[in-house]
C-alpha positions in Angstrom: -6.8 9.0 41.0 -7.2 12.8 40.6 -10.8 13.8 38.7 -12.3 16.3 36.8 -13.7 19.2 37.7 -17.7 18.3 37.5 -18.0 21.8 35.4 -15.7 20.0 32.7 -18.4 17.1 32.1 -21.6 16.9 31.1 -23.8 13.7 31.0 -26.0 13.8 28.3 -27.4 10.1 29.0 -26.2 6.8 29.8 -27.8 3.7 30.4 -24.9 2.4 32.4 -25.5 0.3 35.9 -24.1 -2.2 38.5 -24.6 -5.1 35.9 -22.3 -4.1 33.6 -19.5 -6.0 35.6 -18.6 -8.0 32.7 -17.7 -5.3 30.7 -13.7 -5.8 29.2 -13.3 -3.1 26.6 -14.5 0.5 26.7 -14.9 2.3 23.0 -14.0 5.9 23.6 -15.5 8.3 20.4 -14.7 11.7 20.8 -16.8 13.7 18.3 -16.6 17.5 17.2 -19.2 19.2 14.8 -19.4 15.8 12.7 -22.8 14.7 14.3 -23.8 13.3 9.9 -20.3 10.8 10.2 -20.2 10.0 14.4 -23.4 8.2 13.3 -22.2 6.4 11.0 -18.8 5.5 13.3 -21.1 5.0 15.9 -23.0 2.0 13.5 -19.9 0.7 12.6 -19.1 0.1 16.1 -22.5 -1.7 17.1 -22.2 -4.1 14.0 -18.4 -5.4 15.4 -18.6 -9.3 15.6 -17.2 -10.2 18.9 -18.0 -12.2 22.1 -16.5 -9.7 24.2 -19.0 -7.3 26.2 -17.8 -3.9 25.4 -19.7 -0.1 26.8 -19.4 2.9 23.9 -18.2 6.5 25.3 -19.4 9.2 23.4 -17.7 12.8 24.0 -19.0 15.5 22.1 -16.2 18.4 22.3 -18.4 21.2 21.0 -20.7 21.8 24.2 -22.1 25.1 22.2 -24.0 23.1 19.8 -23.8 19.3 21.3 -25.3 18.3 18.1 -23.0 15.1 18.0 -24.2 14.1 21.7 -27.7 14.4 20.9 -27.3 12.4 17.7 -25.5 9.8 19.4 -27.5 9.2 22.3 -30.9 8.8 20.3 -29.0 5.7 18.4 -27.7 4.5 21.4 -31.1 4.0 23.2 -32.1 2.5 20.3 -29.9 -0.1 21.3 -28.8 -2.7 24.2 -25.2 -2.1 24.3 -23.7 -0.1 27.6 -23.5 3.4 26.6 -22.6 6.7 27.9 -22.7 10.0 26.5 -21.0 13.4 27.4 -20.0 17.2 26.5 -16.3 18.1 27.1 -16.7 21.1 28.1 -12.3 22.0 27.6 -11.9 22.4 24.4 -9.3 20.5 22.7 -8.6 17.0 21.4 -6.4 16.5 24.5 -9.3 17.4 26.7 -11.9 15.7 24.9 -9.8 11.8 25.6 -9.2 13.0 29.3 -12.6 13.1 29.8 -13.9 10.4 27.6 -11.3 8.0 29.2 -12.6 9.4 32.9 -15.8 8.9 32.3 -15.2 5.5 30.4 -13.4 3.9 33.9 -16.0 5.5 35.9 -19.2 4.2 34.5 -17.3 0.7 33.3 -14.6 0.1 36.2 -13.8 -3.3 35.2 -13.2 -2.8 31.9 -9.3 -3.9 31.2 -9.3 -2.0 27.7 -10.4 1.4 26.6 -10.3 1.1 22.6 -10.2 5.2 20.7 -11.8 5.5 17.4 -12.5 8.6 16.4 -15.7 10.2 14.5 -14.1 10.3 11.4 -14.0 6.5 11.2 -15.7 3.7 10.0 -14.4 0.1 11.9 -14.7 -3.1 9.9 -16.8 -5.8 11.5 -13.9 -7.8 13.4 -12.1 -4.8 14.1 -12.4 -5.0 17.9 -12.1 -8.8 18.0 -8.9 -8.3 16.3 -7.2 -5.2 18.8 -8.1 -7.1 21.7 -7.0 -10.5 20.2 -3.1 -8.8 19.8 -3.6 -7.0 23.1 -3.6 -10.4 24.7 -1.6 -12.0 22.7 1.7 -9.1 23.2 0.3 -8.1 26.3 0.9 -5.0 25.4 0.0 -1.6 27.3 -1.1 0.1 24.4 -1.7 -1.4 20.8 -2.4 0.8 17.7 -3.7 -0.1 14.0 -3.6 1.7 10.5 -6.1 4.7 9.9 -6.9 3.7 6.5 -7.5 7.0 4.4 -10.7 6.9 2.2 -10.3 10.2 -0.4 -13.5 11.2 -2.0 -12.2 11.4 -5.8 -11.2 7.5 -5.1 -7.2 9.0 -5.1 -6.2 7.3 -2.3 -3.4 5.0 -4.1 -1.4 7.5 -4.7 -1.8 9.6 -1.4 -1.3 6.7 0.6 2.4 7.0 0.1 2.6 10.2 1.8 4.3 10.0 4.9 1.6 11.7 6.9 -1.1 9.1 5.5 1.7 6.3 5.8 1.0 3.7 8.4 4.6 3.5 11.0 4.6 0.1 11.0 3.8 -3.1 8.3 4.0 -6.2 10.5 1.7 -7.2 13.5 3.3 -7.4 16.7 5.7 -5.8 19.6 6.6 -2.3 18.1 9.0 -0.1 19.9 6.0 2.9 20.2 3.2 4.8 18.8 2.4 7.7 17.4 -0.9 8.6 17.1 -4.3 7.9 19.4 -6.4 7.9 16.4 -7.2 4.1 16.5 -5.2 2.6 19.8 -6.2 0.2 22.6 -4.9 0.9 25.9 -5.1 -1.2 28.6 -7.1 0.7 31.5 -4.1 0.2 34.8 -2.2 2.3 32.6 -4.4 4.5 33.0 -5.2 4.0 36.6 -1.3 4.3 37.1 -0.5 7.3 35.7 -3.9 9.1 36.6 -5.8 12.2 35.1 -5.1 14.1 32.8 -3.5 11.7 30.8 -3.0 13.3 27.7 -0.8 16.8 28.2 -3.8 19.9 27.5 -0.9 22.1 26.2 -0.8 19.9 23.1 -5.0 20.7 22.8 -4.5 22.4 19.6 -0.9 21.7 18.1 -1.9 17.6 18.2 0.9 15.2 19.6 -0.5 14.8 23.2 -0.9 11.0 22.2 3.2 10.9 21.2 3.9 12.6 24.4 1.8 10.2 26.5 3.7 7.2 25.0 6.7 8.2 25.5 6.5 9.3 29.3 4.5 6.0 29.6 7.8 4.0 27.9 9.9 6.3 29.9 8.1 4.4 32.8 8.3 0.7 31.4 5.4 0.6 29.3 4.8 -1.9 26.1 3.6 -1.3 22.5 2.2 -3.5 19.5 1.3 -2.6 16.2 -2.0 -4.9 14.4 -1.5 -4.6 10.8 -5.0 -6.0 10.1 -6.9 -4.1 12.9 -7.2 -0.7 10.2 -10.1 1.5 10.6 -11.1 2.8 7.3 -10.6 6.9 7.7 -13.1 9.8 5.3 -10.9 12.1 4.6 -11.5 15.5 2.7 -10.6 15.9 -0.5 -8.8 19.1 0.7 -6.0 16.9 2.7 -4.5 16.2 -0.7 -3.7 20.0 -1.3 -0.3 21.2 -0.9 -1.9 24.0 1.9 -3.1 21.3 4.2 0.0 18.6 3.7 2.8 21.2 4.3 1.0 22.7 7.2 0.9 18.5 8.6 4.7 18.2 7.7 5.6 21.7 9.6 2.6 20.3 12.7 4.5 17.3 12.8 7.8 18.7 13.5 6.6 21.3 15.9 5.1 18.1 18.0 8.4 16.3 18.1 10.5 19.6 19.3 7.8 19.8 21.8 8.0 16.9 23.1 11.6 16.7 23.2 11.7 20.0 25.0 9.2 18.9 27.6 12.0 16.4 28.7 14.5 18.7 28.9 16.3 18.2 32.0 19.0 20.5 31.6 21.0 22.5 29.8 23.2 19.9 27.5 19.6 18.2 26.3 18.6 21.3 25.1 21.9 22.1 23.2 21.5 18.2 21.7 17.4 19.1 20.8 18.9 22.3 18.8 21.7 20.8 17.3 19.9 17.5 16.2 17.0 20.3 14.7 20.5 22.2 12.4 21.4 18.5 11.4 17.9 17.5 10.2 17.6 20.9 8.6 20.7 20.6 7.2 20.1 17.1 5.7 16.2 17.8 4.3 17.1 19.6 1.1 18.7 15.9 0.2 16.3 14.2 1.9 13.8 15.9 -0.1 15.7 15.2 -3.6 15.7 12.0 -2.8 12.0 11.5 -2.5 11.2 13.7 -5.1 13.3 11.5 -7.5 11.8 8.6 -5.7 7.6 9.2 -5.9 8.1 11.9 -8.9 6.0 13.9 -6.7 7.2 17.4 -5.5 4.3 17.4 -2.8 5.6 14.6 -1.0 9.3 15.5 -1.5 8.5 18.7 0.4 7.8 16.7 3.7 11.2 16.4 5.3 11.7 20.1 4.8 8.8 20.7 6.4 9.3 18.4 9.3 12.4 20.1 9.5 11.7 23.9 9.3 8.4 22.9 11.9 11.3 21.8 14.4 13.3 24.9 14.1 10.2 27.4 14.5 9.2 25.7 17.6 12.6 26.3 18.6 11.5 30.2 18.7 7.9 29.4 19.9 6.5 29.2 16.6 3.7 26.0 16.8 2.2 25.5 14.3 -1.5 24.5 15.5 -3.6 22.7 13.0 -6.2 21.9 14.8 -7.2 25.2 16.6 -9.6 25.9 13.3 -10.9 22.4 13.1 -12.9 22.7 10.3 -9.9 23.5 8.3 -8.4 20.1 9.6 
């Protein structure tokens, strides 16, 4: 399996040895400038209520500052549980998983899970019991849960509804594929078969290098389940409720799916079919949006499949809209 460079990876400190054969699941956190909430992810994740030996990956994505790794690794060796913690060095949420998930099968070889949750997160006490349990039980290669969103102002009835809070699946079991990396177990000879980088760098900063790693993986046989009651409970700003932020996710969201679909562009005719299916959804979200709008009586939510749409047709020209490059705006 190709590796890292060693200038991309920093080892702030680890406790990890030879004994930790018995390890099966690997709890990957990447963390950027959020060292106050990785601590409390980080507790959430040594309270979980399982039988199952499990390591914790920490990768701290702002090696400037590295405030999250220091944080993380003075809880940690507070503790008994396998640990490891790093700086990313490559900047970018795509970069941050490729070396967390690196460093994870490195450190923890015989781990047959690696479970993401990101620093933004709290998990509820049988959280992991419960991914792993479906895991098994589907076999699946990767299995993902909600992201619960948690608004300050307590709003989070109403927002919930939106489609980019709004969970892709209801019902536990085999699901077609995944979307986002946000809360996802995937078992680790994936990994080992498809080898690093897993997750696509060029999507560092537009988001969507999770959509496009499931579906070259499902391209290549892979399996997918959903676990309905595996939710992580997700703080999110208050500022992710204002029209600003949600249309710039709407127009994010359909940049990622024309870049995707132009990433498997083999020829000529699947590129006419990408632009043609991006004038029909165009075409069809001024309806789309009326029907929404007379649906939630909301005109912020009716505004999504526009957006979705018009993301599409920008990317088209090489117009991507990336969120994520000023995090703290995410």
């Amino acid at each position: 399996m190709q590796a890292p460079s060693p200038e991309d990876i920093t080892t702030i400190w680890s406790n990890a040895s030879t004994s930790n054969s018995d390890i099966q699941i690997i709890v990957v956190i990447p963390t950027f400038k959020r060292p106050d909430h990785v601590i409390t992810t980080l507790n959430s994740v040594l309270a979980q209520k399982t039988d199952r030996p499990f390591a914790i990956v920490v990768m701290d994505n702002h090696a400037e500052g590295g405030e999250g790794a220091a944080v993380s690794a003075d809880l940690l060796k507070q503790n008994t549980i396998p640990a490891t913690v790093i700086l990313a060095h490559r900047r970018g949420n795509c970069a941050a998983y490729n070396a967390g998930f690196h460093i994870g099968m490195e450190h923890f070889p015989s781990a047959k899970w690696i479970q993401i949750i990101d620093d933004d997160e709290i998990a509820r006490p049988d959280w992991l019991e419960k991914m792993a349990d479906i895991a098994e039980k589907t076999n699946a290669d990767c299995t993902g849960a909600p992201q619960h969103p948690i608004f300050p102002d307590g709003t989070s009835r109403h927002w919930i509804n939106h489609a980019v809070f709004h969970p892709p699946y209801e019902e536990s079991g085999e699901v077609p594929i995944l979307y986002s990396s946000g809360n996802v177990m995937i078992k680790t000879d994936l990994l080992r078969a498809h080898g690093y980088p897993w997750l696509d760098e060029r999507f560092n900063f537009l988001g969507g290098g999770d959509s496009d790693f499931y579906s070259r993986t499902k391209a290549d046989g892979a399996t997918f389940a959903w676990q309905s009651d595996g939710g992580v409970d997700e703080t999110t700003p208050a500022r992710r409720t204002e029209l600003s932020w949600l249309n710039s996710r709407s127009l994010r969201n359909g940049s990622i799916s024309a870049a995707i679909q132009q990433k498997a562009s083999r020829s000529m005719a699947d590129g006419l079919k990408r632009i043609v299916k991006t004038c029909l959804l165009l075409a069809a979200s001024p309806y789309r949006s009326l029907i929404l709008f007379v649906k939630t009586r909301s005109l912020t939510m009716a505004l999504n499949p526009m957006n979705v749409a018009l993301g599409r047709l920008l990317m088209e020209f090489g117009f991507a809209n990336e969120q994520y490059r000023a995090a703290e705006k995410n």
